[in-house]
N, C-alpha and C positions, 0 to 999 in steps of 0.2 A: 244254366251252365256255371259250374265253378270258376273259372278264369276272367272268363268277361260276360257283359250282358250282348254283344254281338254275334251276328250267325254270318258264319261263313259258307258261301255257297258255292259249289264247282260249276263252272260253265261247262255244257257240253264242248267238245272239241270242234263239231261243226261253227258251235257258236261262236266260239271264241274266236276262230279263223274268217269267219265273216267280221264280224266287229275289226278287228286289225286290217282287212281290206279296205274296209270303210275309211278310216282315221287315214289310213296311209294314201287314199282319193282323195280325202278332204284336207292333207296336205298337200298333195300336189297340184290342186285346186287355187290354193292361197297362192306358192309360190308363182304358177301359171300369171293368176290378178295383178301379182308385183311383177312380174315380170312385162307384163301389158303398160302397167303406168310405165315402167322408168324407159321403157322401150318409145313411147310416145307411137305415133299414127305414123306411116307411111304406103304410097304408092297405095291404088287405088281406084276406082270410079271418080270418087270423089275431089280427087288432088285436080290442083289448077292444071286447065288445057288453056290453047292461045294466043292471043297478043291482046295486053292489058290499052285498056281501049284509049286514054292520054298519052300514049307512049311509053317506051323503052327505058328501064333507071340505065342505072350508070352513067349519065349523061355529064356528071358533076366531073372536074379533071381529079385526076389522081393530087395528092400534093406534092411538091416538086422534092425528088429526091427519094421516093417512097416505094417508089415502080418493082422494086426486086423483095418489098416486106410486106407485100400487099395481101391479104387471106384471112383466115377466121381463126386460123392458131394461134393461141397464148403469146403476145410478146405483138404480135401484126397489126399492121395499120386493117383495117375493118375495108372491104371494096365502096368506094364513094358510089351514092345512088340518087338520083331522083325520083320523087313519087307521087301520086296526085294523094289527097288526104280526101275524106268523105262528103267537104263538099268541095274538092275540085280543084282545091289548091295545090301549087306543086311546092313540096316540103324537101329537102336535102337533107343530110344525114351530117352536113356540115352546121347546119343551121343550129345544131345544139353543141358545140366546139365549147369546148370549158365546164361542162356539163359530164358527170358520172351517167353512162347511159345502159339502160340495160334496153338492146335489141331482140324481141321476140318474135319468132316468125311462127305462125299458128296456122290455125282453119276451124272454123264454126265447128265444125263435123266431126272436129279430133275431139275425143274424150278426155286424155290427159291436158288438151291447151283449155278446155274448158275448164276443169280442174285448178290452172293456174290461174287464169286470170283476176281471180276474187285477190291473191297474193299478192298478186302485182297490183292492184289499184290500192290496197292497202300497204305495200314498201310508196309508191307515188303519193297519195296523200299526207301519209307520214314525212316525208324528207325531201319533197317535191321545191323548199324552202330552204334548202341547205346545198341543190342543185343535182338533184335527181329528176332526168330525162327519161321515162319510159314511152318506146316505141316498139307499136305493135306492126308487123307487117303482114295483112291479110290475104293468105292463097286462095279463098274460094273462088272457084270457076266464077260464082256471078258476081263477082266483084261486090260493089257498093251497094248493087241493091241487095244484097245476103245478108254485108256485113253492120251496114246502117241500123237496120232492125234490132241484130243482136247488141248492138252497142249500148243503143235505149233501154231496150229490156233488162241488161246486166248492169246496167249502173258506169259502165268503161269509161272512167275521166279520163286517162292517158291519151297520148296522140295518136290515131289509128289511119296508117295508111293501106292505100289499093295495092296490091301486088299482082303476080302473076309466075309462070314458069321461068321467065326471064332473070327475077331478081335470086326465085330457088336454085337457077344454075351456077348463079352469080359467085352465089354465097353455097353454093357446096352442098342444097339441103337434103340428106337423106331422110332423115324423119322430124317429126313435129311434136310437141313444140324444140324449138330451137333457138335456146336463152344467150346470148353474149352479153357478156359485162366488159364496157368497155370503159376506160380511165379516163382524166381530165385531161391526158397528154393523146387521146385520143386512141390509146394500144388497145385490144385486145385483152382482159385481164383474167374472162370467164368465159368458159364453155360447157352449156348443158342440153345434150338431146335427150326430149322425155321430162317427164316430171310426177313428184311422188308428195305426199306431204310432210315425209319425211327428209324434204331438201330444204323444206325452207328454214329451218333454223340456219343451216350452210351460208343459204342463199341472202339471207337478211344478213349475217356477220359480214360478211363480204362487201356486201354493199356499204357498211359501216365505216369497212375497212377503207376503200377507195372516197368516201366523205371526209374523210379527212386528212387524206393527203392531197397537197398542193400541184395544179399545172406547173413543170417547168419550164420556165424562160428557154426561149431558142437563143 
């Protein structure tokens, strides 16, 4: 060919209109997948049934003066809880006071809290020395004997308490996971349902951010 050494070839029209269904499937495919992670797991078979076999959290008193900013939105004191931990200890949510705390409430079973949690041991490792608190709070139905296993197997340094439907009321939980970042003055600073691994670039600035800012004096 005089103009180019290329051959240009016409698709049938049947073809061509196949091929454009396709692409147009396998995008809607992709955005379906992101849409699955940033959404996180909810409701289910699988979501905690029950009474968590130590007891009931919230047992801790609210702090005094606090009663009417109490809740999981940006600016609120976080609902005070009590929890038994893996093996049996009972851990409060005050217990890490001074402390930047990022609260995650998951389940074995979720695919996106699966997802996170490699993030998360690796923000605790990293800044765990600078006064980074990560706590996991566990919904599966079988409590400790579920989540013991998976802790081993994954490597999970963080503090991983037993939860149950109680604490998911508590704290409002429609889907999982479900990330608070909460500051040294104890607020509220972050809120993520769902997780993508396109957050944590987000998610690690943030926590940067509240490292280095000071508790203030009451």
């Amino acid at each position: 060919m005089e103009e180019s050494d290329a051959l240009t070839i016409e698709e049938p029209k049947e073809t061509s209109n196949m091929l454009r269904i396709a692409k147009l499937a396998t995008v809607l495919l992709a955005v379906a997948i992101v849409t699955v992670s940033l959404a996180g797991c909810s409701g289910g078979e699988e979501s905690t049934t029950g009474e968590m076999e130590s007891g009931t959290p919230s047992a801790a008193a609210r702090p005094e003066g606090t009663e009417d900013n109490v809740g999981t939105a940006i600016g609120q004191v976080p609902p005070p809880f009590e929890l038994p931990d893996l093996e049996g200890n009972v851990v409060s949510l005050s217990d890490f006071e001074g402390d930047v705390i990022i609260l995650d409430m998951w389940a074995t079973w979720c695919p996106p809290c699966r997802q996170e949690i490699p993030f998360l041991v690796s923000l605790y490792e990293e800044y765990k020395d600078r006064g980074l608190a990560v706590v996991g709070v566990g919904l599966d139905r079988g409590g400790a004997s579920v989540l013991a296993p998976f802790v081993e197997e994954n490597g999970v340094t963080y503090t991983i308490l037993v939860g149950d439907d109680s604490i998911g009321r508590l704290y409002g939980v429609s889907g999982i996971p479900m990330t608070l970042m909460i500051d040294r003055n104890g607020l509220v600073a972050s809120k993520e349902v769902g997780f993508a691994p396109s957050m944590e670039e987000g998610m690690r600035a943030k926590v940067l951010e509240l490292l280095e800012q000071k508790a203030t004096e009451a």
